[in-house]
MARKEMAR-135273 format. One record per residue (C-alpha): x, y, z; residue number from 1. Coordinates in Angstrom, 2 decimals, always signed. Example, Ala and Ser with C-alpha at 12.3 -4.5 7.8 and 13.67 -1.06 7.14 Angstrom:
% residues 2
+12.30,-4.50,+7.80,1
+13.67,-1.06,+7.14,2
% end
This chain:
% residues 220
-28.03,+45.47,+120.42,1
-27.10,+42.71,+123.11,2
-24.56,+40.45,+123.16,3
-25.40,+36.79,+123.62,4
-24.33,+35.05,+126.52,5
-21.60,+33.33,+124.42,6
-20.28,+36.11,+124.09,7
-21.06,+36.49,+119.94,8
-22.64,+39.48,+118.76,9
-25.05,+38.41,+115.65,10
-25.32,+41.49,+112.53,11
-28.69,+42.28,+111.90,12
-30.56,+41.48,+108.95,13
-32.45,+43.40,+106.60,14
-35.02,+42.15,+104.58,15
-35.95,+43.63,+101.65,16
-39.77,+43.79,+100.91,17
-39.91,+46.29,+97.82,18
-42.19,+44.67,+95.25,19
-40.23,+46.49,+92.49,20
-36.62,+45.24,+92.10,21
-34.69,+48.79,+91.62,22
-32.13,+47.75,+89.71,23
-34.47,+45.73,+86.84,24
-37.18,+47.86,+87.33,25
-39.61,+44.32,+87.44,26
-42.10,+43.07,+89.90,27
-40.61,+40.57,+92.31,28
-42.06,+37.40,+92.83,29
-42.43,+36.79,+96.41,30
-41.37,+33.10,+97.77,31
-45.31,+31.83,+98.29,32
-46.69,+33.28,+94.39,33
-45.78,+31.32,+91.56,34
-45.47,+32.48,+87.96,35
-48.62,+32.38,+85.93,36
-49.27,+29.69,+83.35,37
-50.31,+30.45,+80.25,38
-53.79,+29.16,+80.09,39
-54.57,+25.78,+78.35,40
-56.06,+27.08,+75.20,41
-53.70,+29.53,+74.12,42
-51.13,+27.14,+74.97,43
-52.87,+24.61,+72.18,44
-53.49,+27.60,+70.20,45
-49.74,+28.10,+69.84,46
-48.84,+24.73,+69.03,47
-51.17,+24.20,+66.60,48
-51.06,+26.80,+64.46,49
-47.85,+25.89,+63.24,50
-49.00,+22.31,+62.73,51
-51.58,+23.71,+60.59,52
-49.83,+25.89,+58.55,53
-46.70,+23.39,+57.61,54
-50.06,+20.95,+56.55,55
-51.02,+23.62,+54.27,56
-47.79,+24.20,+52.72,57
-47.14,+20.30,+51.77,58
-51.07,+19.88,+50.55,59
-50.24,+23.02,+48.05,60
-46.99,+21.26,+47.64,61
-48.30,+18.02,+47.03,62
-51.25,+19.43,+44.84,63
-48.85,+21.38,+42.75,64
-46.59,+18.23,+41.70,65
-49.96,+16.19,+41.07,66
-50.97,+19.07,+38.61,67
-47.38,+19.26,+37.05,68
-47.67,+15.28,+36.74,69
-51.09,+15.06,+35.03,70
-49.94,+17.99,+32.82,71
-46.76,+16.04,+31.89,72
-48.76,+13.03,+30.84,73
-51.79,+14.84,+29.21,74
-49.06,+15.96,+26.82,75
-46.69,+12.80,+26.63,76
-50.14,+11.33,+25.89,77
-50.59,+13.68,+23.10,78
-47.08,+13.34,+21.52,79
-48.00,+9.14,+21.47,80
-50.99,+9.55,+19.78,81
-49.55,+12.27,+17.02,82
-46.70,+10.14,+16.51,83
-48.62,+6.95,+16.16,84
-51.34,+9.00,+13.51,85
-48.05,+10.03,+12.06,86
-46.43,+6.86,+11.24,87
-49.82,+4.89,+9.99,88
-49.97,+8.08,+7.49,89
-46.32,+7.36,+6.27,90
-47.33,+3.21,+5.89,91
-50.16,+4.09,+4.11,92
-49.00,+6.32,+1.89,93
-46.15,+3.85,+1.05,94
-48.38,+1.56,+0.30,95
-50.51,+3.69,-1.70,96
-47.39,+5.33,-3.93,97
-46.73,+1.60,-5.29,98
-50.02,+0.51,-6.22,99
-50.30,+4.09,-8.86,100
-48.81,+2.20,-11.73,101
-51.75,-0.17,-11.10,102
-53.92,+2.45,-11.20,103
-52.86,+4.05,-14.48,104
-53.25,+0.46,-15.87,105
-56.57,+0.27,-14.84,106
-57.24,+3.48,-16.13,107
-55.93,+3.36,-19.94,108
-57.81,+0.29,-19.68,109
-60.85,+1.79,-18.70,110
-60.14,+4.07,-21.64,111
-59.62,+1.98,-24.32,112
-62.79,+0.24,-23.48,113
-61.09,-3.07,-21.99,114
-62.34,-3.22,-18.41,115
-64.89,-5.53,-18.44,116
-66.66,-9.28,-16.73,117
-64.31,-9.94,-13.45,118
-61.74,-7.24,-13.92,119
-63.95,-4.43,-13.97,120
-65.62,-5.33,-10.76,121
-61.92,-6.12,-9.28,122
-60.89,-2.81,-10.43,123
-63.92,-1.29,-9.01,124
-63.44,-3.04,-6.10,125
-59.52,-2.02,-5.36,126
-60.41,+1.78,-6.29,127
-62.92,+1.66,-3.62,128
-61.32,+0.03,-1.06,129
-58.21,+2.59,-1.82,130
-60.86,+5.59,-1.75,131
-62.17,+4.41,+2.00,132
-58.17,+4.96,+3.04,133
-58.42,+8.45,+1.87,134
-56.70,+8.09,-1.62,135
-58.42,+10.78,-4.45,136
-57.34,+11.58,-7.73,137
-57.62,+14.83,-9.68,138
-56.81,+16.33,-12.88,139
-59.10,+18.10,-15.13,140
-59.17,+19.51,-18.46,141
-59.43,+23.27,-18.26,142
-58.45,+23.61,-14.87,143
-55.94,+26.25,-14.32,144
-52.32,+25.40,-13.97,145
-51.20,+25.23,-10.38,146
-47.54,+24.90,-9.72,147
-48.16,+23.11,-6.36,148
-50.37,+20.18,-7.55,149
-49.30,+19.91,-11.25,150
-46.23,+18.95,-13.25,151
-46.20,+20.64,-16.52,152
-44.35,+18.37,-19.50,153
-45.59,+20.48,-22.29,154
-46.26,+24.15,-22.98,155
-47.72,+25.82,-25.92,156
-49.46,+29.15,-26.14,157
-53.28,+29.63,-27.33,158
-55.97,+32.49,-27.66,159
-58.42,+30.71,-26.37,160
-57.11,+30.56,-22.72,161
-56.56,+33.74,-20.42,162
-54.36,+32.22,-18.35,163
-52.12,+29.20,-18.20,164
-54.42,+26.16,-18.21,165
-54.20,+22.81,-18.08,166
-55.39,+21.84,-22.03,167
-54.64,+18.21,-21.52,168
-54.17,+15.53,-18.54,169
-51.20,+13.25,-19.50,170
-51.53,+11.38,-15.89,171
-53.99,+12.00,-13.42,172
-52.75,+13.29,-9.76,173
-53.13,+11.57,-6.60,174
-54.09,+12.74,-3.19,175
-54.02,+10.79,+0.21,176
-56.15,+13.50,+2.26,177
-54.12,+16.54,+2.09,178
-51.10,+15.10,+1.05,179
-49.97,+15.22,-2.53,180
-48.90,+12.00,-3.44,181
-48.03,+12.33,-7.23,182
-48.43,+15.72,-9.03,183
-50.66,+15.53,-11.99,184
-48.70,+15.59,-15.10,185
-50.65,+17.73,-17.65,186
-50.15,+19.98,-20.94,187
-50.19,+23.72,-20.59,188
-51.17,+26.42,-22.85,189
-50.69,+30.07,-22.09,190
-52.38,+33.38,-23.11,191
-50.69,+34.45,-26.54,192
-49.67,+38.19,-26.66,193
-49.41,+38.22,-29.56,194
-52.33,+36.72,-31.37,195
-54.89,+39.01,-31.32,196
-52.69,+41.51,-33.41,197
-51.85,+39.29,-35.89,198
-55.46,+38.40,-36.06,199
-55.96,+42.19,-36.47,200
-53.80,+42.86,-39.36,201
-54.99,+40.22,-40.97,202
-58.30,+40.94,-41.25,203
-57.50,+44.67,-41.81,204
-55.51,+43.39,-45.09,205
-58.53,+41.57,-45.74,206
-60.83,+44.63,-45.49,207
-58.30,+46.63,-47.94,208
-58.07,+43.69,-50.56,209
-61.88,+44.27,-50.62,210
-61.68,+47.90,-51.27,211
-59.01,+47.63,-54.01,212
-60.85,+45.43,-55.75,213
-64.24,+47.24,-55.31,214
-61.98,+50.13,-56.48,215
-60.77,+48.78,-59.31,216
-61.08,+49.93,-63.32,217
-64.23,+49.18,-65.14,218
-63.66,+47.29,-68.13,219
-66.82,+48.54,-69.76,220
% end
């Protein structure tokens, strides 16, 4: 080591070329090498994917509210159209309920033999038209006696029946489809317990009157 003419002395320097940094433990990057870059496709690989998956999330997001929508209105649609079948019912069966008397008019008539010329075919006519709306009557004799579709306003008991039976139709029933309008009013008879043993001793008092008397002195 010389001094300069100046008379300055200049420290040396030392210049260190390890590729591995000791205290990281990493390869150095010298001053002329530049860091990689990442090449161009995995870059747009990167981005992408992302993009991709957040447009798959908001088309099954999307998808799923359209589904829930339709669903919602399939059903509100359904409700409209129950409701709407619903209330015509409930008019025509008003409508229906007031013209009975008229019907029982036309009826006795038709019983009695006075429906004839222009009111028959009138009558005929308004049962039809009241038949295409789904009105039916019912009622027969000898049917048996159902609580649910008939109103009983008399009751007797008979041998002939063996169970309760409808013996006589005071006023025929009505029906709109399913729907009872007016019970049918009718006469009842029930099985009699007691019949056939009075019907018993009485012939068996019969049978002994016969033997008494076939049993009886001889005059000659």
């Amino acid at each position: 080591m010389t001094p300069r003419e100046n008379g300055s002395e200049e420290e040396p320097v030392i210049r260190d070329k390890r590729k591995i940094d000791p205290e990281t433990g990493k390869a150095r990057q010298t001053a002329g090498s530049a860091p990689k870059a990442a090449p161009a496709d995995q870059g747009a690989e990167t981005a992408t994917a992302p993009a991709e998956e957040s447009a798959t999330d908001l088309l099954a997001e999307r998808t799923a509210d359209l589904q829930r929508l339709q669903a919602e209105f399939s059903n509100y649609r359904k409700r409209v159209e129950r409701d709407r079948i619903a209330v015509r019912e409930q008019a025509v069966a008003s409508v229906l309920t007031e013209l009975l008397p008229v019907l029982d008019d036309i009826g006795r008539a038709r019983e009695h033999g006075e429906l004839t010329g222009g009111f028959a075919k009138v009558s005929e006519s308004l049962e039809a038209t009241l038949g295409k709306l789904g009105l039916t009557s019912y009622g027969t004799k000898g049917e048996p006696f159902d609580p649910t579709v008939h109103e009983a306003l008399m009751h007797s008991y008979s041998a002939e029946v063996t169970e309760p039976t409808c013996v006589e139709i005071l006023q025929p029933g009505y029906r709109l489809n399913d729907r009872i309008l007016r019970a049918a009013r009718v006469a009842v008879a029930e099985p009699s317990e007691e019949a056939a043993p009075s019907e018993q001793a009485a012939a068996g008092a019969g049978e002994s009157g016969s033997d008494a008397a076939a049993d009886g002195p001889d005059d000659n």
